[in-house]
N, C-alpha and C positions, 0 to 999 in steps of 0.2 A: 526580491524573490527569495523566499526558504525553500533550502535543498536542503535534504535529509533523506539518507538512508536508512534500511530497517532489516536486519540480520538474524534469522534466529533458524531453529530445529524444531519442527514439528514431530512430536506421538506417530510414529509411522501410519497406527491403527487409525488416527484421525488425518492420515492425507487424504483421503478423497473428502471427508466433510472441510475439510480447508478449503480444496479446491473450490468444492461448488458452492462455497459462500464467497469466495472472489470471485469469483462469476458472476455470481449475484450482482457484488459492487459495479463490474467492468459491464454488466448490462444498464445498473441504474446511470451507470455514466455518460453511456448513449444513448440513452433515452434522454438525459436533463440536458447532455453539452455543457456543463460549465465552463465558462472561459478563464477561470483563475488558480485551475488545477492540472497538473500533467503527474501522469503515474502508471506506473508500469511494475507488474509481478510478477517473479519469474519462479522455478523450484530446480536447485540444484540437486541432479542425483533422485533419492528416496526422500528427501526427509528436510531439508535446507530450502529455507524459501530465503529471495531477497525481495526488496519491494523499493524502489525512489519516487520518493512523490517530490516535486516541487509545487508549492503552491505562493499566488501573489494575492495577498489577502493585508490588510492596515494590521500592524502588531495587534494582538489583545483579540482581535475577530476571530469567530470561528470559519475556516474555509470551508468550502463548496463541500468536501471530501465527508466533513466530517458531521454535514448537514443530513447525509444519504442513509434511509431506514438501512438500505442492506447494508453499508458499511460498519453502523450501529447493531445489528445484526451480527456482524462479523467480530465486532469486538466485543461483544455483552460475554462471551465467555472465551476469549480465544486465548487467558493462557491457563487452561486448563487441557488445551488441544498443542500446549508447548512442552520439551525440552528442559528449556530452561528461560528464564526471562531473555528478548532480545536485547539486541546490541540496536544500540540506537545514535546516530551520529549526523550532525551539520555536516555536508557533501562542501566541498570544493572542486567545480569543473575542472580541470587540468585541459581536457579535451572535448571536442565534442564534432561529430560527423554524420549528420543526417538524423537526429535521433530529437535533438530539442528543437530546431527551428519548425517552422512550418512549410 
């Protein structure tokens, strides 16, 4: 399974259009169910979003995530709605409490 965190500062001006294009995503999500993605987005503050997706996909394939019109959507311009480029990093669990199991 790939963990990976995702780190960045959004354009103040463009936090609500963030938002409602992750909404976007976290609606096509429950409409599709994919079983081989988990991901969760959060916004610290005004302007900091974080996002962990894990997804279980064979190397080289594209996952579930990144199959979704509104996710494609969300990214066709989204660092123009940044800061600055994200931080982007392979997660290592240390802990975990109610959050990944099912």
């Amino acid at each position: 399974m790939k963990q990976q965190i995702v780190i960045y500062k959004a354009k103040r001006e463009h936090n609500a259009e963030n938002d409602r294009l992750l909404k976007d995503v976290f609606a096509e999500l429950q409409e599709r169910q994919p079983k081989d993605v988990r991901y969760v987005a959060a916004r610290l503050g005004e302007d900091t979003y974080i996002h962990i997706v894990f997804t279980d996909t064979p190397e080289g394939e594209p996952g579930s995530l990144s199959k979704l019109e509104a996710f494609r959507v969300y990214q066709a311009e989204v660092r123009s709605r940044l800061q600055a480029p994200p931080v982007i990093g392979e997660a290592t669990i240390i802990g975990d409490y109610r959050m990944l199991s099912e």
